[in-house]
C-alpha positions in Angstrom: 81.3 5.5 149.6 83.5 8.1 149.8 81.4 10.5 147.7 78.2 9.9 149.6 80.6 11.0 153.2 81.6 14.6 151.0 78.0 14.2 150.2 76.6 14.0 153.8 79.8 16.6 154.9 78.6 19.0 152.3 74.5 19.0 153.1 75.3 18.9 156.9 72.9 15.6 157.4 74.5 12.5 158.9 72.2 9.5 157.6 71.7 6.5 160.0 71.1 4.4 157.6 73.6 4.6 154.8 71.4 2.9 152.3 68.9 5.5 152.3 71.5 7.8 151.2 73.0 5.5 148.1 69.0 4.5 146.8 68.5 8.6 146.6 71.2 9.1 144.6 70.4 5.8 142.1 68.7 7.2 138.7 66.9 4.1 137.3 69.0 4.1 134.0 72.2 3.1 136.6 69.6 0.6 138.3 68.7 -0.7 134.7 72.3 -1.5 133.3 73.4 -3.3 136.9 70.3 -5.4 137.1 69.1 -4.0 140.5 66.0 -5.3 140.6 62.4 -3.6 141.5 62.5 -0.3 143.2 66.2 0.0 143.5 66.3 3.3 142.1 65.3 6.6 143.5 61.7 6.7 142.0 60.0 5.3 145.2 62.0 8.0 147.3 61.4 10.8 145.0 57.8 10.2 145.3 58.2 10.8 149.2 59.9 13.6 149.2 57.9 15.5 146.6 55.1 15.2 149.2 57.2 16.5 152.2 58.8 19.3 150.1 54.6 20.6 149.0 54.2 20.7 152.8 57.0 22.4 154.2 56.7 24.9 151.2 53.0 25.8 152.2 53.7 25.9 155.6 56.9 28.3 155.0 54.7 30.6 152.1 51.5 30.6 154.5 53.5 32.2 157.8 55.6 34.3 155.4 52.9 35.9 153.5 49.6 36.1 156.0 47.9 38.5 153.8 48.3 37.2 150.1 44.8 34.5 149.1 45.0 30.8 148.4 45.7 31.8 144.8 48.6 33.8 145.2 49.9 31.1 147.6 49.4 28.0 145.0 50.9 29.9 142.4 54.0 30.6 143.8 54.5 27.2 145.6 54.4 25.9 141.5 57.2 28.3 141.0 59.5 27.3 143.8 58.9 23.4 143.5 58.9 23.0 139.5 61.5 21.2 137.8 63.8 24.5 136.8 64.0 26.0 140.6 64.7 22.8 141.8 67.3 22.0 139.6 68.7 25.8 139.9 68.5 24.7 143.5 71.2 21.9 143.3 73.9 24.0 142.1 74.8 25.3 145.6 75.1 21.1 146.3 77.0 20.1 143.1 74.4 17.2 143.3 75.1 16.0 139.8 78.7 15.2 141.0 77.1 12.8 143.3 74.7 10.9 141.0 75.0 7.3 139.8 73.9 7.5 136.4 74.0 4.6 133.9 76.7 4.5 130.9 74.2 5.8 128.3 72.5 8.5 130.5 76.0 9.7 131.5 77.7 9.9 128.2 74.2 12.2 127.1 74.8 15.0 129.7 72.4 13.6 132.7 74.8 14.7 135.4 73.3 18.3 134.2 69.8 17.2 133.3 67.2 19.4 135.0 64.9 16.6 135.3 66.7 14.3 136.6 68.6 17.0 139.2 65.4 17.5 140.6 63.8 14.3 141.0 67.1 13.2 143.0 66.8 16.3 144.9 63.2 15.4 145.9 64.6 11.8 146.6 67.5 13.1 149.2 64.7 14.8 151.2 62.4 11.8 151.4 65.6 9.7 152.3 66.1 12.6 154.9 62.6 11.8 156.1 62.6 8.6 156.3 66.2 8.2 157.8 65.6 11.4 160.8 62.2 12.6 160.3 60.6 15.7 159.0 62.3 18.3 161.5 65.7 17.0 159.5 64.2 17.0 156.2 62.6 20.6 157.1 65.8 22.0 157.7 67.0 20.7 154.5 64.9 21.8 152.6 64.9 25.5 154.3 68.4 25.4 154.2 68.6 24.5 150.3 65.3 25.7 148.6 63.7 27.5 150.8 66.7 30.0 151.4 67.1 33.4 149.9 64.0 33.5 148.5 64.1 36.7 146.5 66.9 35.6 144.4 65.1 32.1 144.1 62.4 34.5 142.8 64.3 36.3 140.8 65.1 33.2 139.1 62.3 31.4 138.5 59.9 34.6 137.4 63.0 35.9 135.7 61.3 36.2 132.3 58.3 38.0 133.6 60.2 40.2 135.7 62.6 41.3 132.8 59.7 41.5 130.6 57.6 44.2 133.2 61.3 46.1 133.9 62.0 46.6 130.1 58.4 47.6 129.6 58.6 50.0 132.7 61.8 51.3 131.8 62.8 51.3 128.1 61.6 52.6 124.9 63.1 49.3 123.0 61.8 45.9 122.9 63.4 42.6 124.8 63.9 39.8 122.8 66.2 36.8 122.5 68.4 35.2 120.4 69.7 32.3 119.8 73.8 32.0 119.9 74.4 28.6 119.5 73.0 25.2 119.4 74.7 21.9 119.6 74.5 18.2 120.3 72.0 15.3 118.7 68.1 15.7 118.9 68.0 13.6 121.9 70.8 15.7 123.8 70.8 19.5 122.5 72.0 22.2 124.3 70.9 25.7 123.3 73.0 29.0 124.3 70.5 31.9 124.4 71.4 35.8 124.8 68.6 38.5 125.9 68.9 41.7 124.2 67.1 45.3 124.9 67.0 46.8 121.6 70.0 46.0 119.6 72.3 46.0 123.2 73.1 42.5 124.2 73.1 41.3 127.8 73.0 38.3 129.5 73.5 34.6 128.4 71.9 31.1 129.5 72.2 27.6 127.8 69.7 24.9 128.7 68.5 21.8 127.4 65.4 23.5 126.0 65.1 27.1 124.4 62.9 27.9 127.0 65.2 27.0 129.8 68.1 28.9 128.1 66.0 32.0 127.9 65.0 32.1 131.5 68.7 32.1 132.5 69.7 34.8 130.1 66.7 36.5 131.9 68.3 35.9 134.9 71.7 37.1 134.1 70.1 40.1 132.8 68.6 40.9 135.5 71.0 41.0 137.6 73.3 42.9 135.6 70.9 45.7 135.4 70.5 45.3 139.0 73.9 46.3 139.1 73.6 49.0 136.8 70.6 50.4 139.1 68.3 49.7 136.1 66.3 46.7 137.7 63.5 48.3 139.6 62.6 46.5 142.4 62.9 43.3 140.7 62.2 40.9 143.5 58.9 40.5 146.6 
């Protein structure tokens, strides 16, 4: 109980209903090894809140950006609502800290899984909508995702963006390497570094090679953001 208070303290969102709160934070493995019982985990909830985050994200990308089409307007919502910005997302809540995972899932790395970071996050907003209604949930989810969105961009297009800078800006080629790999098939963790030529620059890890690239990316980018070498490497 005490972790779901820092929880509550640390989102600003005081739930009525305390139970809300707990199922949100349930991942079914945790459900699974204590016998819950049907729906005690946070699938149900996830499913709700996937639905409220779509619509506050279209209504905050179509009042944001009047001019761009339908197309240009779907394809970003996919960026800012897919599993790797959403997870990115719960960094700034330390949600992992907060889960209740089951022994196996625990002992495998889950508290830093991207999937399951994002399904709980979706979960905590439908529990938010359920428990004080979308104007709550809304202001979650601007609060927490929909905040800073040109660094959320930056992240989530990072490889792209990198890609178009070093093309625009450098006579060498970007490409990536791995730096380390460890852990069994079912739990691997990857350290990737992105390098411009023979000059190395940033690093990511990630449960995927693909993950750990996009975060090198990242890293990258904003070091040569620093260095003045980025472009205009955001909307």
């Amino acid at each position: 109980m005490e972790l779901q208070k820092e929880f509550e303290n640390r989102i600003g969102y005081q739930f009525q209903n305390k139970k809300l709160l707990k199922q949100a934070l349930i991942h079914s493995s945790y459900a699974n090894e204590r016998h819950l019982g049907k729906n005690a985990d946070n699938e149900r909830l996830e499913f709700l809140g996937d639905a409220v985050l779509e619509v506050v994200t279209s209504d905050f990308l179509f009042h944001r950006y009047p001019k761009r089409p339908e197309g240009e307007l779907t394809t970003l919502r996919a960026s800012m609502v897919c599993e790797p910005t959403l997870s990115f997302c719960t960094r700034e809540l330390e949600l992992g800290k907060y889960l209740l995972l089951g022994k196996g899932e625990e002992q495998t790395g889950g508290r830093k899984r991207a999937s399951i970071l994002s399904d709980a996050l979706e979960a905590v907003i439908g529990a938010i909508y359920l428990d004080g209604g979308l104007a709550n949930a809304k202001e979650f989810i601007h609060r927490f995702i929909l905040n800073d969105i040109e660094h959320k961009r930056l992240f989530f297009d990072s490889k792209t963006i990198l890609q178009e800078v070093v093309q625009g800006s450098y006579s060498e080629e970007l490409h990536y390497v791995l730096i380390h790999e460890e852990g069994p098939d079912h739990n691997k963790k990857f350290v990737m570094e992105a390098r411009i030529g023979d000059k190395a620059y940033g690093q990511g890890e990630g449960r995927s090679k693909k993950a750990a690239e996009q975060e090198a990316a990242y890293h990258t980018l904003l070091q040569l953001k620093q260095q003045g070498d980025g472009g205009n490497a955001c909307i």
